[in-house]
C-alpha positions in Angstrom: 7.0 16.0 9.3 5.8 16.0 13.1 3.0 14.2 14.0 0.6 16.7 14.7 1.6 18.3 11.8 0.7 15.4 9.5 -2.9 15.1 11.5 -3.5 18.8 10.5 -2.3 17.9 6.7 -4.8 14.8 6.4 -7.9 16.4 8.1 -7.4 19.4 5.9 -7.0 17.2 2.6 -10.4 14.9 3.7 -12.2 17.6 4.1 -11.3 18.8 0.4 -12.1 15.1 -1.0 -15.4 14.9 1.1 -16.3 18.2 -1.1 -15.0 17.3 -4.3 -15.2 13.5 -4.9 -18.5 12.9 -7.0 -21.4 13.2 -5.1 -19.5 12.5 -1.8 -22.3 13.4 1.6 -20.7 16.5 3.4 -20.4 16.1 7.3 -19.5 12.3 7.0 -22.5 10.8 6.9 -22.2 9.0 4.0 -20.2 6.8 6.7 -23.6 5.8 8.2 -24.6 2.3 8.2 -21.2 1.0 6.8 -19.6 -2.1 8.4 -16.7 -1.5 11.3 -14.0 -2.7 8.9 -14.1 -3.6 5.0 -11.0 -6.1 3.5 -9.8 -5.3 0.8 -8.3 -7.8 -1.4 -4.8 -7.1 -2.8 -3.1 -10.3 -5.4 -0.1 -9.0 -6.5 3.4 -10.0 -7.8 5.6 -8.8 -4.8 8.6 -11.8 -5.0 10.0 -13.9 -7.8 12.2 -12.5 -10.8 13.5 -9.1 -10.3 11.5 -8.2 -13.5 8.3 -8.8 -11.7 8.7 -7.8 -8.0 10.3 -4.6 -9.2 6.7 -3.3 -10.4 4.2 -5.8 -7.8 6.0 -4.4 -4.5 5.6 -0.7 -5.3 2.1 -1.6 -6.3 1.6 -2.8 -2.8 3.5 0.5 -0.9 1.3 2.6 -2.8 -2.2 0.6 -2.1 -1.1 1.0 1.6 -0.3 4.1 1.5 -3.5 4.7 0.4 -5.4 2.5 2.9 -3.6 4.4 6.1 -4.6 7.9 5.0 -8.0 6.6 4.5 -8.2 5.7 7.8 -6.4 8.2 9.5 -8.2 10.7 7.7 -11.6 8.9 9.1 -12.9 9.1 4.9 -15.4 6.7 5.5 -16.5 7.3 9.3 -15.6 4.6 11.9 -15.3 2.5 9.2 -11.4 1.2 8.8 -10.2 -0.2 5.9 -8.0 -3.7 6.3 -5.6 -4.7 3.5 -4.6 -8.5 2.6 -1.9 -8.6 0.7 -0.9 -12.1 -1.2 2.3 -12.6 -3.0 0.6 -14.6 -6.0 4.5 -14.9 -7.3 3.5 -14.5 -10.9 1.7 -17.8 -10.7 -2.0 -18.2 -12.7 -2.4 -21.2 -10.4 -1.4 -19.5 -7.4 -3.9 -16.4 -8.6 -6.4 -19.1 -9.1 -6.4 -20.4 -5.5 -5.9 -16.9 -4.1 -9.2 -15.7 -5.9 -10.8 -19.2 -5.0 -9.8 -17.9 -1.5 -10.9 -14.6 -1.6 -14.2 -15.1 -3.0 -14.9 -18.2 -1.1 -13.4 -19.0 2.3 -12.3 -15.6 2.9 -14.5 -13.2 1.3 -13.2 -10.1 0.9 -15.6 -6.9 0.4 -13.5 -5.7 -2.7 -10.2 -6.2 -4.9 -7.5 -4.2 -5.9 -4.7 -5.6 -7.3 -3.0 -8.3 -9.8 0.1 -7.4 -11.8 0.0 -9.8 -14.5 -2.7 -9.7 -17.3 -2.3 -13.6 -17.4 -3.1 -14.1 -14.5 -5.7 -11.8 -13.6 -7.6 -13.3 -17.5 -7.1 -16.9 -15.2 -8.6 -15.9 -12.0 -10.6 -12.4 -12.5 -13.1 -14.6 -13.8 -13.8 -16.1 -9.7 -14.3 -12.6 -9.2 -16.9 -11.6 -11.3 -18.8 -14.7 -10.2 -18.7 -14.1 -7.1 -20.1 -9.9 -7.6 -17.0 -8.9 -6.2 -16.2 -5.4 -7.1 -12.3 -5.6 -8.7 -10.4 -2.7 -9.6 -6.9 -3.5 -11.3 -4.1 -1.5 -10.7 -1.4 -2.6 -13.6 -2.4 -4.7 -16.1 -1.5 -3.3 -19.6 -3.3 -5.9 -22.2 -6.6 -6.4 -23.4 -9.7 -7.9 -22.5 -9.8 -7.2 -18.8 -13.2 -5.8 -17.9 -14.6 -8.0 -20.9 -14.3 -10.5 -18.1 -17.2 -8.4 -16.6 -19.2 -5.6 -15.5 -18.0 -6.2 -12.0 -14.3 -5.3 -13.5 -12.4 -1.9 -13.6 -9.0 -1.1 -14.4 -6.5 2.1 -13.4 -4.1 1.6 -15.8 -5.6 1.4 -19.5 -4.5 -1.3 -22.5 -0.9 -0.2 -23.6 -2.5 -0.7 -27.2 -5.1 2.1 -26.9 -1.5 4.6 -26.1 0.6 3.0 -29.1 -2.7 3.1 -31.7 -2.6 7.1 -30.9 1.8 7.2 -30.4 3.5 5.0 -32.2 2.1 6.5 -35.3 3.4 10.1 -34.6 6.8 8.9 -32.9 7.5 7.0 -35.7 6.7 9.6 -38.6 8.9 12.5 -36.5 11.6 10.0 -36.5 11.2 9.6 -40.3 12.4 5.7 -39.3 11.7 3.8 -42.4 13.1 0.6 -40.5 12.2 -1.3 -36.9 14.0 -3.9 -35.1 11.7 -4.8 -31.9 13.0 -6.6 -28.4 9.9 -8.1 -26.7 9.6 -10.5 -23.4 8.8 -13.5 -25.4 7.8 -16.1 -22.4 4.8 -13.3 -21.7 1.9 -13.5 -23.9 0.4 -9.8 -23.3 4.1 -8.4 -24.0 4.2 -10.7 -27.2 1.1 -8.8 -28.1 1.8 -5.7 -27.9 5.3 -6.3 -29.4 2.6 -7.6 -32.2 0.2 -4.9 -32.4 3.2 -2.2 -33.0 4.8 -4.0 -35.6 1.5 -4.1 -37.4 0.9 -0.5 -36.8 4.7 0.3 -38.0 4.6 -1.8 -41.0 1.4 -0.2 -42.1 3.0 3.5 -42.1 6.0 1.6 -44.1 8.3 0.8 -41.6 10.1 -2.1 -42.5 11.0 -4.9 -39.6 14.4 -6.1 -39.9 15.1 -8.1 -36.6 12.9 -9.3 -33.6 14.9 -10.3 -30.4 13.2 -12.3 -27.6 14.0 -12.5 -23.9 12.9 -14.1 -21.0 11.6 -12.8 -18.1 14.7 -14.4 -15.6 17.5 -12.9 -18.0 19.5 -10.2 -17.0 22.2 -10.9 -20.0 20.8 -9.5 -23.4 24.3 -9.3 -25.0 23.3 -11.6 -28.2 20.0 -9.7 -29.0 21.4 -6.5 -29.0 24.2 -7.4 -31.1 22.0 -9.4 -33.3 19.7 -5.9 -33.4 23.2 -4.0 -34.2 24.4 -5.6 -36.9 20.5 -5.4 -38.4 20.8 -1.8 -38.6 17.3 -0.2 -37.6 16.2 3.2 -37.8 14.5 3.0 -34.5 14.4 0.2 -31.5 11.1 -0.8 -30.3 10.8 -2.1 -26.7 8.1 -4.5 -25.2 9.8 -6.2 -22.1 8.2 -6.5 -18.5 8.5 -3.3 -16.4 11.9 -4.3 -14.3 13.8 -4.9 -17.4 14.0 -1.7 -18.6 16.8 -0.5 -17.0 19.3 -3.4 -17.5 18.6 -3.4 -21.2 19.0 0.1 -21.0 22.1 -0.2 -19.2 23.5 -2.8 -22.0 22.1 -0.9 -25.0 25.0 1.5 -23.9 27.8 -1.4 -23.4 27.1 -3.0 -26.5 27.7 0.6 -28.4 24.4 0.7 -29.7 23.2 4.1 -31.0 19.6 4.1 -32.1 16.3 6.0 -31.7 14.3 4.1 -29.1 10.5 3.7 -28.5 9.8 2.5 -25.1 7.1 1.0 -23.2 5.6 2.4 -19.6 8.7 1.1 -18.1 10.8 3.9 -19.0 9.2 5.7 -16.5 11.1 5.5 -13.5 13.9 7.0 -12.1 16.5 4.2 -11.9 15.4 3.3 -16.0 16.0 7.0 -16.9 19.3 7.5 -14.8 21.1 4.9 -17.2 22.6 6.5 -19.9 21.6 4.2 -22.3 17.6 5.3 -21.9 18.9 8.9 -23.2 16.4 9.8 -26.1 14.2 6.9 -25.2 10.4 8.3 -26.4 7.9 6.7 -24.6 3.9 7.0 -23.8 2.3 6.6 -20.4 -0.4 7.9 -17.8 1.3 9.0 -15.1 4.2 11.0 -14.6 5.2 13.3 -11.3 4.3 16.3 -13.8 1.0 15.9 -13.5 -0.6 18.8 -11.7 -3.9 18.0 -11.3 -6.0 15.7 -9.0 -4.6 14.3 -6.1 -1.0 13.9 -7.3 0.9 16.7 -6.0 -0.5 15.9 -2.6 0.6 12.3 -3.3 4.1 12.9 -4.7 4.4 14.6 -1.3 2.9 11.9 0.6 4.6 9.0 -0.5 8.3 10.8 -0.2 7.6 11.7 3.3 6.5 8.1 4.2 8.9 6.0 2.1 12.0 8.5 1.7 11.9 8.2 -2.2 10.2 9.1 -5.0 7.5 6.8 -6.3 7.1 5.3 -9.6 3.7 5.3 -11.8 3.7 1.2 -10.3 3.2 3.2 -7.0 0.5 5.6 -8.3 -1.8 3.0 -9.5 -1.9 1.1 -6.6 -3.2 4.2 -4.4 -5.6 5.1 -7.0 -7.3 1.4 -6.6 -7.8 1.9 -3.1 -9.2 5.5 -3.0 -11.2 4.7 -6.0 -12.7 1.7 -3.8 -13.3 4.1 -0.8 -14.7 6.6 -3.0 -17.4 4.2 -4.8 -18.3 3.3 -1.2 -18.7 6.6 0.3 -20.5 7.9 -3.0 -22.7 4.5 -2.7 -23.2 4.9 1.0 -22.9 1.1 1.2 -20.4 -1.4 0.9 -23.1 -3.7 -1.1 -21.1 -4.8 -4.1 -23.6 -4.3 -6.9 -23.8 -0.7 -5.1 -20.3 0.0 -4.9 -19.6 -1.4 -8.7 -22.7 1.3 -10.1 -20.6 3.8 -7.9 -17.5 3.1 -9.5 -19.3 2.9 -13.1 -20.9 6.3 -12.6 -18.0 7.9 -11.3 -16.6 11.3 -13.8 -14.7 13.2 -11.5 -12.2 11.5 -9.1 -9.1 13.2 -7.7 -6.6 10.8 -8.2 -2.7 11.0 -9.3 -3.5 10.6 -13.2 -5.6 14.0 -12.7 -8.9 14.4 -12.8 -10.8 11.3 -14.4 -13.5 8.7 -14.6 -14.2 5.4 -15.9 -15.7 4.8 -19.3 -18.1 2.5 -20.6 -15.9 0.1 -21.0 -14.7 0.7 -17.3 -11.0 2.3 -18.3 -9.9 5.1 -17.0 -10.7 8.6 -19.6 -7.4 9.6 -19.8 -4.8 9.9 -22.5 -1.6 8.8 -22.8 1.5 11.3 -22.5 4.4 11.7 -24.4 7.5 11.9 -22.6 10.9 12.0 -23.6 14.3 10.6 -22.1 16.1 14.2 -21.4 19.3 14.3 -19.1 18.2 11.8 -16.5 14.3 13.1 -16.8 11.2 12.7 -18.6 10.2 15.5 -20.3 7.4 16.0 -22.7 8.1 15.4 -26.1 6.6 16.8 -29.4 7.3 16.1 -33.1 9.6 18.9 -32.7 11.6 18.0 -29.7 15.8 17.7 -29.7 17.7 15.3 -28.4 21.1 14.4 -28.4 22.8 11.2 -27.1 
């Protein structure tokens, strides 16, 4: 797109947001008396195993994709947003000292980020001390804005989507067994892997195998032949999100033909594109279908900046930010107390998982959609859906 062009594109969309986005001053004066530049705090998982970066560096493309059209747009004013990225390497101690260092030595005016829900449960805490507003962008367990009422999350507890899912998935596959691959050396993944079993086995679904990996393996040969030769009805998936694909890949080589019920993983292009993710039922909260709220205009955004389609990893990392810079704007302050009562009041944002607020418990109001493994796609699936492998 030329250059002018994209100017024209971005004043046109502020001016939309500065009418629609909760309470938003029209004119730009809800700029006024904001501070020349505002850091924003961004832990996340960018290097390490492939299983990790894959999911922490599109988190940070998409929270600086955000942070460029915020300021090119001129959303808040004069005021220009700076992003400091840290590579906490899927380290708790390293998110320790990088919290330690954000709300200390380098305060920053706000936080969006962490990949890990270990490590955000060993350092959020510093956060919420410190009455620094933190939004996370990817964390998929519980008890994350228990921490405090100073945390919010984008992406809501995977459990919440299985409680609702897993229960219709399971009876429209009329499985009456379960075999269940998990990453074992990750606490929330165990938990989840947990929490569906107990939901399974309560509708009758007997387990007959539970495989482990870790989160540096790229060879899951022996658990899916162990899972083979246990014969399940359906295959239930827990791993961390840049696994998916290679097990999918090896599901196929190891001439395993099940029904599958994935995790949030599944959706992204390079998981779906393996054969072996053909079928694969899953349940997320973003997907490029969405037609509401600001991801059309995102979906267009990010291709024309990055030359490839983004991935839900992506989409909750530009959500953060422009829920940041919306709470400021709304708040007409970049006070934190302010800014978190902005964020906590807010019913209406335009973001990329549609239209949405945040609850009382600070989540995200939006439900989880049922998509379905389809020929390289996701496409949404019903109790009545086909499918053939």
């Amino acid at each position: 797109m030329p250059k002018a062009s994209w100017r024209v594109s971005v004043a046109i969309f502020a001016g939309i947001l500065l009418a629609g986005c909760g309470g938003s001053t029209p004119g730009g004066q809800a700029g006024n008396g904001l501070p020349a530049n505002l850091t924003i705090g961004a832990p996340l998982d960018i290097s390490g195993s492939a299983s990790v970066a894959s999911v922490g560096a599109p988190e940070q493309e998409g929270e600086q994709l955000a942070v460029d059209e915020i300021n090119s747009s001129g959303f808040l004013g004069k005021t220009k947003l700076t992003l400091k990225v840290v590579d906490t390497q899927a380290s708790k101690e390293l998110a320790v000292q990088t919290l330690t260092d954000m709300t200390v030595r380098d305060k920053v005016d706000g936080i969006v980020g962490f990949t890990l829900t270990p490590s955000f449960l060993a350092a959020g805490p510093l956060a919420q001390r410190a009455g620094i507003p933190v939004i996370t962008v990817d964390l998929s367990g519980t008890g994350i804005t228990e921490v405090g009422d100073y945390i919010f999350r984008v992406s809501p507890a995977l459990v919440t989507l299985f409680e609702r899912s897993d229960p219709i998935i399971v009876k429209a596959l009329k499985a009456k067994t379960a075999a269940y691959i998990y990453s074992s050396d990750s606490s929330n993944t165990a938990a989840q892997k947990d929490f569906r079993k107990k939901v399974l086995e309560g509708l009758g679904v007997a387990t007959v195998a539970e495989q482990g990996v870790t989160a540096a393996q790229i060879d899951y040969q022996t658990q899916l032949t162990a899972i083979k030769r246990a014969n399940p009805d359906v295959l239930v998936f827990d791993v961390l999100g840049g696994q998916d694909a290679t097990l999918a890949q090896q599901i196929k080589q190891a001439g395993l033909s099940v029904a599958q019920m994935g995790d949030v993983g599944w959706n992204s292009p390079n998981v779906m594109a393996v054969s072996g993710s053909q079928c694969t039922i899953f349940t997320t909260v973003w997907d490029p279908s969405i037609s509401t709220g600001r991801n059309p205009h995102f979906l267009t955004l990010y291709q024309q900046k990055l030359s490839k389609p983004p991935t839900q990893y992506a989409a909750w990392g530009y959500d953060g930010v422009w829920l940041y810079a919306t709470a400021v704007k709304n708040a007409g302050s970049a006070n934190p107390a302010k800014v978190r009562d902005a964020l906590a009041s807010m019913k209406d944002f335009q973001g990329t998982l549609g239209v949405y607020g945040f609850g009382p418990d600070r989540a995200p109001t939006v439900s989880g959609i049922n998509l379905q493994v389809n020929g390289g796609k996701a496409v949404p699936w019903t109790p009545t859906s086909t499918c053939s492998r």
